[in-house]
N, C-alpha and C positions, 0 to 999 in steps of 0.2 A: 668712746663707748665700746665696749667687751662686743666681738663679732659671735655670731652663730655656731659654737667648732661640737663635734658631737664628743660625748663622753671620752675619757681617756683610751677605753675597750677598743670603744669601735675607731678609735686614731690608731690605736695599731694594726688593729685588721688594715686597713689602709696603707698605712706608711711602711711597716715593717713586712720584708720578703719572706716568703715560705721558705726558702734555704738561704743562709745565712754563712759568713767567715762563725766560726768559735766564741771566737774575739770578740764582735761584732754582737751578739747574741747576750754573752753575757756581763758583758762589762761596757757596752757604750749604749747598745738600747736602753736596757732600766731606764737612763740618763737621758738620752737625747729624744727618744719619743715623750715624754711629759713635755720637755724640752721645747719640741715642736708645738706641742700643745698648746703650752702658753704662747710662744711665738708668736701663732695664727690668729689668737684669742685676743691679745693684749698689744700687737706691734702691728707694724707696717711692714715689716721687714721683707724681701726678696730672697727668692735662692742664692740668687746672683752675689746678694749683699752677703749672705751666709759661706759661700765658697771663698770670697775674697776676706771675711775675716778667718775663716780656716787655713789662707793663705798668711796673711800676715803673724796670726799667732806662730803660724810655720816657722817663717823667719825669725821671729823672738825665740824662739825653741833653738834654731841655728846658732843667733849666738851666745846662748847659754853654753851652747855644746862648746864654743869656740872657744871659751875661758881655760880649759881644759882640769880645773878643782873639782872636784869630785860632788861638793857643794853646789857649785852650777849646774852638773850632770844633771844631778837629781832635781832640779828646777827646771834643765831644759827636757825630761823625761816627763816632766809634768804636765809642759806644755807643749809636748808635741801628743799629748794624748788627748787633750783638750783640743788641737788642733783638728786630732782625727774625728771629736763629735762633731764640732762644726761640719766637718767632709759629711759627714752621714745625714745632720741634719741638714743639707740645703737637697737632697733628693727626698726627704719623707716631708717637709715645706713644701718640693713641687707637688708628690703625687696628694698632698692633704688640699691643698688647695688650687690645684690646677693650673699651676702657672710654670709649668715647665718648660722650657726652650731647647733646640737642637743648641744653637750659641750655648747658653746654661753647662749644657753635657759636654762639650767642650772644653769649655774653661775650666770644670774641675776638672777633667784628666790632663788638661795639660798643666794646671798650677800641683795637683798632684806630683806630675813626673818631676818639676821643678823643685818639689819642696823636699823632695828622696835627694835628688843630687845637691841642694845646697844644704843641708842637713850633714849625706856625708861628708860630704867635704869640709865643715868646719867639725865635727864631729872628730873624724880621722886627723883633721888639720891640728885639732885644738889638742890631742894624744902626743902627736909626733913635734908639737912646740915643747910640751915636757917632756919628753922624753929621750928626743933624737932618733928616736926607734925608725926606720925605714918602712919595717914593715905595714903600718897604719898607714902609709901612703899605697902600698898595694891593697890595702882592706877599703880603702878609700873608692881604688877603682873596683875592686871587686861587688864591692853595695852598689855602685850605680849601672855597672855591665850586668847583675843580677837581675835588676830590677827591669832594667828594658827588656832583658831574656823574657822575661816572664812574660810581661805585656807584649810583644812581639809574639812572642810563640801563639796565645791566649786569641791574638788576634786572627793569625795562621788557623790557628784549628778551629777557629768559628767559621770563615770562608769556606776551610775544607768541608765540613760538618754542614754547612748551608748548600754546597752546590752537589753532595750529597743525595741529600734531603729533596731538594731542586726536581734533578733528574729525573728520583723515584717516584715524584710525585707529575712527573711530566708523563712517563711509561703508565702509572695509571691514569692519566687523564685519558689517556688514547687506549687502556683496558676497559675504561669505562662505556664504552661506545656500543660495548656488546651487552645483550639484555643481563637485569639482576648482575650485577657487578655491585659488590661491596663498596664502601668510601673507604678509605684511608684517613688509618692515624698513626702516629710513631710511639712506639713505648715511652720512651724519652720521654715526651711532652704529657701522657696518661700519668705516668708518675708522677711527673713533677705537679700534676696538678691533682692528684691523690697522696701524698704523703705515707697516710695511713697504711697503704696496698703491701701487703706481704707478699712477695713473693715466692716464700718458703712453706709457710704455714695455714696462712687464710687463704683458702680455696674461692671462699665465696666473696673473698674483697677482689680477690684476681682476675675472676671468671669474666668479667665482662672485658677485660685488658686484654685477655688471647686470641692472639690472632687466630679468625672464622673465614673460610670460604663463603663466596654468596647463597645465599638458600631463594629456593623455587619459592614460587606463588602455589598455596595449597585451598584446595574446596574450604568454601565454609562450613564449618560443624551444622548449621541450621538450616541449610539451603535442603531442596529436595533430594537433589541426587547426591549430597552427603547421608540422609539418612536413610534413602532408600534405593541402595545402588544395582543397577542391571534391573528397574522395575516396568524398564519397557522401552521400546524405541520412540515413542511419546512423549518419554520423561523430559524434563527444563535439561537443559546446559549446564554445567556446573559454572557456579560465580566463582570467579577466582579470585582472592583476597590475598593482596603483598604480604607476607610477612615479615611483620620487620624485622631487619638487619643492623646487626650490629658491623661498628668499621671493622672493616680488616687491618690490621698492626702489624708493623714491620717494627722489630726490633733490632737495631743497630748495634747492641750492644751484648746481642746473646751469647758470643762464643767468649766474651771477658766472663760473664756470669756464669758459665757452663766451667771455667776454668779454677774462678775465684768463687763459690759459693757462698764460702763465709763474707763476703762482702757485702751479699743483699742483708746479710745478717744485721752487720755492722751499720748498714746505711741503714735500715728501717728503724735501728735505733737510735740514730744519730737525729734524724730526720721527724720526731718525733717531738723532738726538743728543738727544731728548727735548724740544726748545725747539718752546712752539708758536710758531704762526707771527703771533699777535699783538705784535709784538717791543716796541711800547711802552704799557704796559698800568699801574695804578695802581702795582703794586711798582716799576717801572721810573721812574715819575714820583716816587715817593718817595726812592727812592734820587739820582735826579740832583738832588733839594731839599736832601735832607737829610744827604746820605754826599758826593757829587761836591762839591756846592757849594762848602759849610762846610772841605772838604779842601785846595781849591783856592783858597781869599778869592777864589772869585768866585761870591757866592749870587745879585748880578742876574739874570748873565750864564745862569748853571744852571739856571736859577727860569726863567728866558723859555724858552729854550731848551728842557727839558724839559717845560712849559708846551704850548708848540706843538705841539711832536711828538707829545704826549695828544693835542689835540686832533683831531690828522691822521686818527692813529687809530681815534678815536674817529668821526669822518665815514665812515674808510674802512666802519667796521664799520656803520653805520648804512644806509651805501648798498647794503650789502652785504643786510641786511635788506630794502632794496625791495626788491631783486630777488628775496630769496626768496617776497616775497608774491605775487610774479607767478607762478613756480615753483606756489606754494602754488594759486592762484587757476585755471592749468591744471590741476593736478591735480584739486580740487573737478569742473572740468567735465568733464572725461574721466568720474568717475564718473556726472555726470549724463545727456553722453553714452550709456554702458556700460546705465544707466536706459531709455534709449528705445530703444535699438536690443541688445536683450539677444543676438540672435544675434551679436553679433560684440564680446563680452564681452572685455577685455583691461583689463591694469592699464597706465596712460599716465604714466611717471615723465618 
């Protein structure tokens, strides 16, 4: 019997992320969110179950590659893109129906990393059997030392980015102590959960993102000695009523935006259509190895080519990183500031 699953709509509200690979967005959702839908609706099926057939289709894709005719290519570019819906659909399967596992996240990144290296290698292997060409065996290691770069670094900057984040939010925990202190929030995390938020042009989508000093408790408008002030030494006490406060926001990422404007440009439209604004990111380099390439008999030319553009990437994103340490590095001293001179107490994003 068909289980409970809600409408196609509200399955992608659910299963599909608010930033998204390119890739991923317009050429495997369509597909794999329905996909899922049925899935959840009509099967029994597991994540788990769903990652290890995205695993073995893997290996059929391998060795289609391994034949090295051009005829196989393009059959094993078929199915190693079918492979990558399976990878997508066994995370919108956990978050649709709640059966998610630490194990589960596991085991696709690791049959992931496996299915990148045994791909190139018969990919590369299956070239340099027709060919004799040497060099597909350095393109061989060059797609698998890529790929760990990637996730390696990706991993790197998430720890750096966390302990970060950590700290600043440890320095306000112990800012907090003093009266009317703001909460904290990080731009980063505002945006990402506003989309919409222009930072160039809507003032009024922005406005609550900026980071604010705490504000005083003010009289109430209707009390007596709001409406009738100095009326005598008689007069009530004024009621003090909190006003509320919005967080204080530290943004980590202000002196990249200060530098690169056009970026917020580029991101809010990117971001609108779900695509982050990372445009060449691991899926993306996979796909131009293993789907472009093998499609087109041209795996050098895809392989270098996509190769590069990682790597751009990959710098863009790193430089990107200094600058948040700098970001990160003023903020630190503003609280230490804020430390020495407590009357003039404010949060410095």
């Amino acid at each position: 019997m068909p289980r409970d699953i809600p409408p196609l709509a509200e399955v992608r509200r659910i299963t599909e992320k608010k930033r998204d690979a390119w890739w991923t967005v317009m050429l495997v959702d369509p597909v794999a969110t329905p996909l899922v839908r049925w899935t959840a609706r009509y099967t029994r099926a597991t994540p788990n179950q769903l990652t290890w057939g995205a695993f073995l289709v893997g290996l059929g894709s391998a060795a289609c590659f391994a034949q090295g005719d051009w005829r196989w290519l393009l059959l094993g570019a078929v199915l190693y893109h079918v492979s990558f819906i399976f990878d997508c659909m066994d995370g919108k399967l956990a978050r649709l129906t709640g059966t998610g596992s630490v194990f589960g996240a596991w085991l696709d990144f690791v049959f992931d990393r496996i299915r990148v290296l045994v791909c190139s290698i018969a990919l590369m292997g299956g070239q340099y059997a027709r060919t004799d060409d040497v060099l597909y065996l350095w393109l061989a290691l060059a797609v698998a030392s890529l790929d760990a770069l990637r996730y390696i670094d990706s991993l790197e900057i998430f720890k750096i980015r966390h302990g970060m984040r950590k700290q600043i939010k440890a320095r306000m925990r112990a800012a907090r102590k003093a009266e009317n202190q703001a909460e904290l929030a990080f731009m980063e995390d505002l945006l990402r959960e506003n989309p919409e938020a222009d930072l160039e042009t809507d003032r009024d989508t922005v406005a609550p993102l900026e980071p604010v000093a705490a504000v005083e408790a003010t009289a109430a408008p209707d009390t007596p000695a709001a409406a009738g002030a100095g009326a005598g030494a008689g007069a009530e006490a004024p009621v003090q009523v909190p006003t509320p406060r919005r967080p204080a926001v530290v943004d980590l990422h202000q002196e990249f935006r200060r530098r690169f404007p056009w970026w917020v440009r580029c991101r809010n439209l990117l971001q609108r259509h779900r695509i982050r604004a990372h445009l060449i990111s691991g899926i993306e380099f996979q796909m131009g190895v293993f789907i472009i390439g093998p499609a087109l008999d041209a795996v050098v030319a895809t392989t270098v080519v996509s190769g590069a553009l990682l790597l751009v990437f990959e710098l863009a994103i790193i430089y990107k990183l200094l600058l948040s340490t700098r970001d990160f590095t003023r903020t630190i001293n503003s609280f230490e500031t804020a430390d020495r001179f407590p009357a003039t107490t404010a949060v410095n994003s």
